[in-house]
N, C-alpha and C positions, 0 to 999 in steps of 0.2 A: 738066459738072463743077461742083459745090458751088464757090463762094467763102468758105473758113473763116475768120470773123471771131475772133482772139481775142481774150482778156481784155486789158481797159484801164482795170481799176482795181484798187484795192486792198483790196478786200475782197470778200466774198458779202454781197447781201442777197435777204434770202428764198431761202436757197441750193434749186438742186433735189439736186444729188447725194446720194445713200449711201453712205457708206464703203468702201473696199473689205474687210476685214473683219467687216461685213453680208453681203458679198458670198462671202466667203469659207464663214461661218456657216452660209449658206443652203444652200451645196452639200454641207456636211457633214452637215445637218440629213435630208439625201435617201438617204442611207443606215441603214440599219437596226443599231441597238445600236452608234447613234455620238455621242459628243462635242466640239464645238469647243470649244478653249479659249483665249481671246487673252491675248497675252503686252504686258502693259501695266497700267497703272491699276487700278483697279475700277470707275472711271467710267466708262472707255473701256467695260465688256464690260457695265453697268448699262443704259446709253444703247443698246446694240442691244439688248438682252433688251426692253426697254419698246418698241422699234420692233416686233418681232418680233411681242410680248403682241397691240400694239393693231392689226396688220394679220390673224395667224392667230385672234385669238383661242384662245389653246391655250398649257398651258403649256411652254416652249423650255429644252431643257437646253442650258446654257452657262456654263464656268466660267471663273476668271479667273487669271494669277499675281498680280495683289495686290503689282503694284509700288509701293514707296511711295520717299521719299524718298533714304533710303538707297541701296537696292538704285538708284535710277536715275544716282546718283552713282557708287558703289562697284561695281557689275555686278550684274547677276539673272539670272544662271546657276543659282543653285541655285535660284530662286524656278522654272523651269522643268521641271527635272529633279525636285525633290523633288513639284511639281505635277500631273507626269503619272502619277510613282508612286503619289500618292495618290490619283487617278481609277482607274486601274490597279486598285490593291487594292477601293475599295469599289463600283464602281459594275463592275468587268469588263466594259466595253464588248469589242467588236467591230475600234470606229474611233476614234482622238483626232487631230484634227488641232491643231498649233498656228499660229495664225496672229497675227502681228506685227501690232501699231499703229504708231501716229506715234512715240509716246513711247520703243519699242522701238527701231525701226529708229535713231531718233535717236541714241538711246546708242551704239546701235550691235550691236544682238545678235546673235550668230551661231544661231540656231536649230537649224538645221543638224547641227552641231555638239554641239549641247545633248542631242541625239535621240540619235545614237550615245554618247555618255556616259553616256544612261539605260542604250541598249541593253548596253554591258558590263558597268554595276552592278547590271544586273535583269535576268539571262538568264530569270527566274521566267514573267515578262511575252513570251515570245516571240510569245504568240497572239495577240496586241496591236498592230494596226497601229496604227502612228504616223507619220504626216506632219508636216512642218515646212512653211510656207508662211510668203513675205516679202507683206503683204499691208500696207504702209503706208500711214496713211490720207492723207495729204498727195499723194498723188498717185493717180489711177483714181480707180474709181469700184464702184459695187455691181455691176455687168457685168465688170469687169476682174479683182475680188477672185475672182468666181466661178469664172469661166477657167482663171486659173491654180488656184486651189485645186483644179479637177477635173484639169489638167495633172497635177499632182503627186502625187494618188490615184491615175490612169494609172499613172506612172513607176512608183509604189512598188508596185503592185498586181495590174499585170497582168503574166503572165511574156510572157517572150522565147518567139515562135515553136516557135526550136530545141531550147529548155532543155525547155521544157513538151510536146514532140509535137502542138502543136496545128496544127489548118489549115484554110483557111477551107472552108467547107460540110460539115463533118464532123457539124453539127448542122444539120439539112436547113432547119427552120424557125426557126432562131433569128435575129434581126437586131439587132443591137446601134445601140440610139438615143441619142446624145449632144443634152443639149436645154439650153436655155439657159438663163440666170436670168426672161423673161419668161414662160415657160410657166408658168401656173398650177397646180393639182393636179386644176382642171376639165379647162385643157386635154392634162394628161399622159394622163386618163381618156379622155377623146375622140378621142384618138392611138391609144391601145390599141388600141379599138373599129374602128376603124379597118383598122390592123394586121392583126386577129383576122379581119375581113372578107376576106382575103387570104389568108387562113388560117398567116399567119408569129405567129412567140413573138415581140414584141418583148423586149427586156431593156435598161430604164431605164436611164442612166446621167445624174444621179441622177434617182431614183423619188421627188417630195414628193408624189404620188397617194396612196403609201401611207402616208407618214410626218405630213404637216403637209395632211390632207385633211376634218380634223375628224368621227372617228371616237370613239364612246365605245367603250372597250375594259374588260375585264376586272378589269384592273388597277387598282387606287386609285392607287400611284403608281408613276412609272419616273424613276431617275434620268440615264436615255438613251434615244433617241429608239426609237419602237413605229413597227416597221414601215420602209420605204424599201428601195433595193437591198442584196442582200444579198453580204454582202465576198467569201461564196466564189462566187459569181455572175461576179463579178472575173476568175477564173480561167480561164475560159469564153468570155471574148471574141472570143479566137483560133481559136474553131472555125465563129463564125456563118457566116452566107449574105454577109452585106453589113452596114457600118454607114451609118445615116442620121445624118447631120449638122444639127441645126437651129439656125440662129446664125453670122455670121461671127464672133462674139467667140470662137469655141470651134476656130478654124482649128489652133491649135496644140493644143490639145487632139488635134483630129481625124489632124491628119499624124503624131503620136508614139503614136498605138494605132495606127496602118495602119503604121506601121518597124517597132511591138514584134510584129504578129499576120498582117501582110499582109492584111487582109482587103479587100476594095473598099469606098472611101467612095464616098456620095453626097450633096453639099452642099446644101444647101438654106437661103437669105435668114431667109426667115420662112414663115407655114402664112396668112397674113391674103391675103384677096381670091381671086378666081377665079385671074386666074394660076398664084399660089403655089401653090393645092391643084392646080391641074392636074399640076402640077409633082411634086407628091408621089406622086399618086395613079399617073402616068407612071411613077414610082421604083420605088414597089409590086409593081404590075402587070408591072413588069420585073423586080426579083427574084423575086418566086411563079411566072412563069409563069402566073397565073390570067387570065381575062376580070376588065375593069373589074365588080363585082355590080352589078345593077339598083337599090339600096339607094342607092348612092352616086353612080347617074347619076341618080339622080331629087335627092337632095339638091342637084346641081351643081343642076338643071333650077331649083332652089325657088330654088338665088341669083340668077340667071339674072334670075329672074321678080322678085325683090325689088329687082334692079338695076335693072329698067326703073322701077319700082312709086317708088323714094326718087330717080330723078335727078333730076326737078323739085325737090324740097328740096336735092340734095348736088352739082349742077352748079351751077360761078362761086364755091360757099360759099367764103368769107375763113378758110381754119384757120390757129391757131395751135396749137403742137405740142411739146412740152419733154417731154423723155426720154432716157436712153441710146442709144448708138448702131442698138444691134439693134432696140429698138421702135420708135422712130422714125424707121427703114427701112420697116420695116414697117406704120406707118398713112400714112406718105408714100404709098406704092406703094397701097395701099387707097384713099384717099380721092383721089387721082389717078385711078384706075381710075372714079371715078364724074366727072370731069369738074371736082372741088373746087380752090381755088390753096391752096399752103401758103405764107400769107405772115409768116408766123414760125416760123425752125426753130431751139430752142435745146436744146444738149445740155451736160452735165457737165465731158466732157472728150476731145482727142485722139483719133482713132484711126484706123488707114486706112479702114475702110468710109466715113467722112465725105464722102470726092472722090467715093464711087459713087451718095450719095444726090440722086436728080434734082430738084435746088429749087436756086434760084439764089442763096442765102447759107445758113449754117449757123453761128451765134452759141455759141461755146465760153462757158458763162457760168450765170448762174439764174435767179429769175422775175420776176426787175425788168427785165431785159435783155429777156424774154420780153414784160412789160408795157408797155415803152415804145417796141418792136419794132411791139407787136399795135396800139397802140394809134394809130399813124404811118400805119398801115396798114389802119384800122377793120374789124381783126376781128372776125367773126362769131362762132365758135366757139371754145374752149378744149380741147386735150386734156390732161390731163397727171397729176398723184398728186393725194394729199391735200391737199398743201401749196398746191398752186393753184389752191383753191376759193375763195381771198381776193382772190386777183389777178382772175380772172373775175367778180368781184363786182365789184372796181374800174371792170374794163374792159366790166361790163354784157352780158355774156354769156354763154350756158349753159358747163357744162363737163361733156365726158365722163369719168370716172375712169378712170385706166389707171397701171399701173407698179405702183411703190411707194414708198413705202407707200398702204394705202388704211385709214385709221383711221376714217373718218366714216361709211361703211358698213358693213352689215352683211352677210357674204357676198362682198365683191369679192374676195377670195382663191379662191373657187370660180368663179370666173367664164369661160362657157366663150369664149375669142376664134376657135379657128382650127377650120382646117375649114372644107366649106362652109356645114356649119348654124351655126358658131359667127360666121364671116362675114358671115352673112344677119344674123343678129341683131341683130350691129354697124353696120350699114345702117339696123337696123330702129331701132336706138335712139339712133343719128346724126340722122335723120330727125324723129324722135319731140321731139328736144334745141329743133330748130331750125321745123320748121311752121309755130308761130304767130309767131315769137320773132324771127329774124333777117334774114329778106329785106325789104332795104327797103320799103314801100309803092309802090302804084303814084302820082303825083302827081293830084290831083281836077284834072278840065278843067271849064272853067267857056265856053258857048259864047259866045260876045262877039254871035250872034247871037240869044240868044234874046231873048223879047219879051215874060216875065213881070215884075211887079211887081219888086222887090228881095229882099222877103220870101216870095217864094213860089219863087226861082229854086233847082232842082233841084241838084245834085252829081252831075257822071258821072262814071265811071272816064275816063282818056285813052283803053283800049283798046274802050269803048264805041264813039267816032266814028271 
């Protein structure tokens, strides 16, 4: 069991966390003809839009209530309600979620509340899902906002069992996937494929494969999101085979569709290392009824073959590792699997998976904490977002990019992680970080017996004699 170190100062510096409505934003964003709208500031909903811009490259519909002075003194009730109606009217989404900031919660908003108020003054609007979510940013993180905000999609969206006649395998191949905010739109694609091999329908929940996957489309412009899961899809839950669960952050998500639809879940960590896809591919294989395909034994064989291929570089490596709780389960468990130590584990914030990740401290904190952790402890390698390409510079070692944001490249939003071929990769490019870079040298033995001049005496390795 982890020993959780928490916070013992009074500020962030060089914070790693995401807001949880980022977090919120993002799971919204995975839905097709949807808009988030945070109820706060405009600064507050400015600042994610620019996160958003410079990780997807694409541009992110997100609007704001445009609380100012007043309204945070006197209440912003109507800044809420008149806001939804007027997303409503011109843009007739699909989806609006609204999710709270800091500033909100602080005052005090009932959100909640605010929804059903629309909903009596605008029966016009019935076709219009509307969620409320408390997503304040003073507390969680970008993995927590997300959680709950697909919690609450759930609630509002999928029916009841009994109400709706549904049950589960009444749709022979359909599997219902709940994925987590670390899933890329590489690796949502790579899941499919997968899936498809198996011969089942997955059905996203949320799909940013199709939404936030950097597709040029038709269209000049949308003022809601093109493409992602689609709302009457929602409805449908309750008749699959099975849902796959990917994430423990998404545990409540997962137990309130399996009350609303009965269907069978199946939990699964993360998809990163052999293990984990064992584990998946075991899930599969027991829902379809099919043989494991030959496609996917031989992909295992290739990580197999890349595991032996990088443990000289990724056995004894010194990682350090800063991320939410889900990925940073999840490259623990991987780069353990090769023999690595993680001697720096820091993450955002609280949360029960913490006690299950096997490393012997875990620092609640950001990337100074990570810095002077790693740095105690002369680490090797760096994992972690954009933001700690500085500290790895500090600390004079490479860094793999993972999380979010990833602003400094191009493409890390497509990036494929899990699976076994996405696995290998990860190996392949762990490997590749570190070759020339991090393992100490061997010390030159110098023989005390040789018998040449001074200037002519040779340098042997130690492992020479």
């Amino acid at each position: 069991m982890a020993d959780i170190l928490k916070r013992n100062k009074a500020l962030s510096v060089n914070p790693l966390k995401a807001s949880q409505p980022i977090g919120g934003s993002l799971a919204t964003l995975g839905f097709n003809r949807a808009m988030p709208m945070l109820h706060g500031s405009q600064g507050c909903t400015a600042f994610a839009k620019v996160f958003f811009v410079r990780h997807f490259r694409e541009p992110i519909p997100l609007q704001s209530t445009a609380m100012d002075q007043g309204s945070s003194v006197m209440g912003a009730d109507e800044n809420v309600v008149e806001g939804i109606k007027t997303i409503a009217e011109k843009s007739r989404p699909a989806l609006i979620t609204i999710l709270t900031t800091g500033l909100a919660e602080t005052q005090g908003a009932d959100v909640h509340r605010n929804v059903r108020e629309f909903r009596e003054a605008n029966p016009e609007f019935a076709d219009v899902a509307v969620v409320a979510v408390n997503t304040p940013d003073f507390t969680g993180s970008v993995e927590t906002g997300f959680a709950a905000t697909l919690t609450e999609i759930i609630r509002a969206l999928v029916p009841d069992a009994k109400e709706a006649g549904t049950y589960p395998g009444k749709r022979k191949k359909q599997v219902n996937v709940l994925v987590n905010y670390m899933l890329t739109p590489g690796d949502i694609e790579a899941l499919r494929d997968i899936f498809e091999q198996f011969q089942l329908r997955p059905v996203f929940v949320p799909d940013l494969s199709d939404s936030l996957d950097g597709c040029l489309t038709a269209e000049d412009f949308s003022p809601v999101t093109i493409g992602g899961t689609l709302i009457s899809e929602m409805a449908t839950l309750g008749d699959a085979l099975a849902t796959v669960v990917i994430g423990p952050s998404l545990a409540n998500a997962a137990k309130l569709l399996e009350e609303k639809t009965g269907v069978p879940t199946y939990a699964l960590d993360h998809l990163y290392g052999l293990k984990a896809n064992d584990a998946l591919i075991s899930a599969l294989a027991e829902i379809s009824g099919h043989d494991v395909p030959e496609r996917i034994e031989r992909q295992r064989a290739q990580l197999q073959d890349a595991m032996l291929d990088t443990h000289f570089m990724l056995g004894q490596l010194r990682i350090a590792i800063a991320a939410d709780a889900d990925l940073l389960h999840a490259f623990v468990d991987q780069v353990q699997e090769m023999g690595a130590e993680v001697v720096a584990a820091v993450t955002s914030c609280n949360v029960p998976l913490l006690s299950r990740i096997p490393v012997a401290s875990i620092k609640i904190g950001d990337l100074e904490d990570m810095e002077l952790i790693g740095k105690a402890n002369n680490v090797q390698l760096v994992i972690g977002n954009s933001h700690a390409v500085d500290t790895a510079e500090r600390l004079g070692t490479p860094i793999l990019r993972a999380g979010f944001p990833l602003y400094d490249i191009i493409g890390g939003y497509q990036k494929t992680w899990i699976g076994y071929r996405g696995s290998r990769q990860t190996l392949f490019d762990l490997a590749n970080l570190v070759i020339n870079y991090s393992h100490e040298e061997i010390p030159v033995y110098r023989s005390i017996y040789g018998q040449k001049p001074a200037g002519e005496l040779t340098d042997y390795p130690l492992s020479c004699h």
